[in-house]
C-alpha angles and dihedrals in degrees: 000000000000084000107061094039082061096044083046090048083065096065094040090056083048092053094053095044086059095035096043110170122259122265129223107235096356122112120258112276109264123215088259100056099044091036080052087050096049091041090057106044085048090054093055095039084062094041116116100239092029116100092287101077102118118083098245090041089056091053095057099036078054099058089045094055091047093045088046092045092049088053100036092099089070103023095102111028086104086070106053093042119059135243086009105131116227090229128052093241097095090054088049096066100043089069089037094062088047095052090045089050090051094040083060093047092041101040078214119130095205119061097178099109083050094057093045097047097048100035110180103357097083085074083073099065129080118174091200090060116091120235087247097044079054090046092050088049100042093051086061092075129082128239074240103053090038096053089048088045090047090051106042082049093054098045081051093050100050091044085057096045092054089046092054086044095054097047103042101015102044086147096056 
């Protein structure tokens, strides 16, 4: 039992190192602070003297330190770009509002064939947003952008519909 509260006290450690607490009158932590941090806790973790010394306690130190190094390339982007949360959950509901919002239009409980159909344009649509706050957004962006954007979106879209075809209407 000792064992794995130690081994649960790592990723605790590892938690608190992403997620430092904010200063008052520091700047914001960078990628390279925080990436220096974790790099740091993981070395002495692996260390032969360091807590990992029994033979159970190194593999999983071992498969920490391999989980944290594949995903090591995007681990810290949340913390050069802002307002990007450092979790998905944000993201999460986000599509889950937007579900939520079609499946009360709809009165369906499924919203697959919606997402599908639209792609990445439901990402466009907030139901909270007025239509002049939309107005007001949508007249920021240039005929330009928009036309890149439009297109990028449609060759995205279509990607995704074939794909959807192919999978679940074979016959088609």
């Amino acid at each position: 039992m000792a064992q794995l509260r130690r081994q649960r006290q790592w990723l605790i450690d590892l938690e608190h190192l992403l997620d430092p607490p904010p200063l008052t009158g520091q700047p914001p932590p960078t990628s390279q602070s925080v990436a220096h941090e974790v790099d740091r806790y993981l070395v002495a973790l692996l260390a032969p003297t360091g807590p990992a010394t029994e033979a159970t306690d190194h593999q999983v130190a071992v498969h920490i330190d391999q989980t944290f190094r594949n995903r090591w390339w995007g681990l810290f982007t949340c913390y050069d770009v802002p307002a990007l949360p450092r979790t998905n959950n944000e993201l999460e509901r986000y599509m889950r509002r937007i579900k939520t919002g079609q499946r009360r239009i709809l009165g369906h409980k499924d919203v697959h064939d919606f997402l599908i159909r639209y792609g990445r344009y439901v990402a466009c649509v907030d139901y909270r947003e007025s239509p002049e706050a939309l107005l007001i957004r949508l007249s920021q962006v240039t005929q330009d952008d928009f036309q890149r954007a439009r297109q990028v979106m449609a060759s995205a879209l279509l990607r995704e519909q074939k794909r959807h075809r192919f999978r679940h209407h074979q016959a088609n």
